[in-house]
N, C-alpha and C positions, 0 to 999 in steps of 0.2 A: 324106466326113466327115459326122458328123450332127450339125448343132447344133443346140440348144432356142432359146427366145426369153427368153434374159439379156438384162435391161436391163443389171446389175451384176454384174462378175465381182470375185473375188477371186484371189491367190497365197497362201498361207499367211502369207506375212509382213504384210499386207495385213489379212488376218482375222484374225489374233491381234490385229494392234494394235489392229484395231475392238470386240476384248473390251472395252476399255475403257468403251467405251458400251454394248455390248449386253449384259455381264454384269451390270449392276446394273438394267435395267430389264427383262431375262429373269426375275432376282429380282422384282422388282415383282410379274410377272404371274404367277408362282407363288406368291407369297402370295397376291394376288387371288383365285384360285382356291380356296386353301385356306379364304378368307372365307365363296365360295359354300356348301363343304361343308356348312358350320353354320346355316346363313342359312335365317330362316324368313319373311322380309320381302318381298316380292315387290320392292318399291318398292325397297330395296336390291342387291337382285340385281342387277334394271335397271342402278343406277346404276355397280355391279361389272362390271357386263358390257360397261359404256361404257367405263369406265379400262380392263379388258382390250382392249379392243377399238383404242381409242388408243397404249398402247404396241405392240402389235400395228403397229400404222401409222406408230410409229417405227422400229421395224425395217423393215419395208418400205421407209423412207424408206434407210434404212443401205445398202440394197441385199440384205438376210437372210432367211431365209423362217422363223419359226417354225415348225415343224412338228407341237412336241408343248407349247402352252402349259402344263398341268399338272406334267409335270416338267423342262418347260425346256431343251424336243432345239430347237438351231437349226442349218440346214447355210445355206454361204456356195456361191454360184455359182462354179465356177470350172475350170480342165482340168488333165487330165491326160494324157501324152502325146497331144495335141490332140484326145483325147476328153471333151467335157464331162462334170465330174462334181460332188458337192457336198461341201464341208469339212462335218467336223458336230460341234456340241461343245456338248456337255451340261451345264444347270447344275451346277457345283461341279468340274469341271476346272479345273485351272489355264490348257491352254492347250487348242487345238486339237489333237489328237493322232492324227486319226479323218478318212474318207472314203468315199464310196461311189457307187456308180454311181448315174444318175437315176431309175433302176424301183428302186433298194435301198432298206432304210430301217434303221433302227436294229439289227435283228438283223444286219444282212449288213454291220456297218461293218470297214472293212479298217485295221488298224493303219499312219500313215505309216511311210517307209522314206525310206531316200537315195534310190532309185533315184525313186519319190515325190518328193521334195525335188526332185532334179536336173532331173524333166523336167514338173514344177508350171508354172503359170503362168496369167496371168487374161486371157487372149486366146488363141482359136486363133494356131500358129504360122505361119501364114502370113499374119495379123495383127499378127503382133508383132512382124515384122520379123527374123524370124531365116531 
C-alpha cells in the first residue's frame, strides 16, 4: 500500500462539513489576491501577502492544502479504496463533488460516484478497523 505523510485525513462527509469554515476564508484569499492585481504600493502588498499568507495557515490548521490561492482549488486528504487520495473543491461549489489521485491536479479531477462514496474513508483500512 503507498501512503503519503497526512497529518489530516478527511471522508467526504468530514470535508464538506469543514466548508463551513474553509469556504469563507478561501474567499478571503481570493479576494486578497484580486487586491494584489491592482496594487501599486509595495508596503501594501506586503501587508496583502501577510493576510494571504495567514489564512493560508488557517487552512493548514484545518488539516486542507490550498493549492490554487487565486481561484481557490482546495483538496482535503483522504482514501480511497485504501489508496490515498485528495477531495478537491473549488471556490463556488456548493459541495465537494470532485477527486483525484496525489500526482493529479485540477485537469485530471474525477467526478465522485457511489462506488466512491461506498469505499471513501479518512484512514487506511486496515487502520480503521474494518
Amino acid at each position: 500500500m503507498t501512503t503519503t505523510c497526512m497529518k489530516k485525513t478527511f471522508n467526504l462527509y468530514e470535508a464538506n462539513r469543514a466548508l463551513v469554515f474553509v469556504a469563507p476564508v478561501t474567499a478571503d484569499i481570493a479576494r486578497l489576491f484580486l487586491t494584489l492585481e491592482g496594487a501599486e504600493n509595495s508596503q501594501k502588498d506586503v501587508e496583502t501577502l501577510h493576510k494571504i499568507q495567514n489564512c493560508i495557515n488557517e487552512l493548514k490548521q484545518v488539516g486542507c492544502i490550498c493549492r490554487d490561492p487565486k481561484i481557490g482549488l482546495i483538496d482535503f486528504p483522504s482514501f480511497y479504496k485504501n489508496e490515498p487520495v485528495f477531495l478537491c473543491w473549488q471556490l463556488g461549489e456548493d459541495e465537494i463533488v470532485h477527486y483525484h489521485g496525489l500526482q493529479n491536479c485540477l485537469g485530471n479531477r474525477q467526478t465522485i460516484d457511489e462506488d466512491f462514496v461506498r469505499f471513501n474513508c479518512n484512514a487506511p483500512l486496515e487502520f480503521a478497523g474494518v
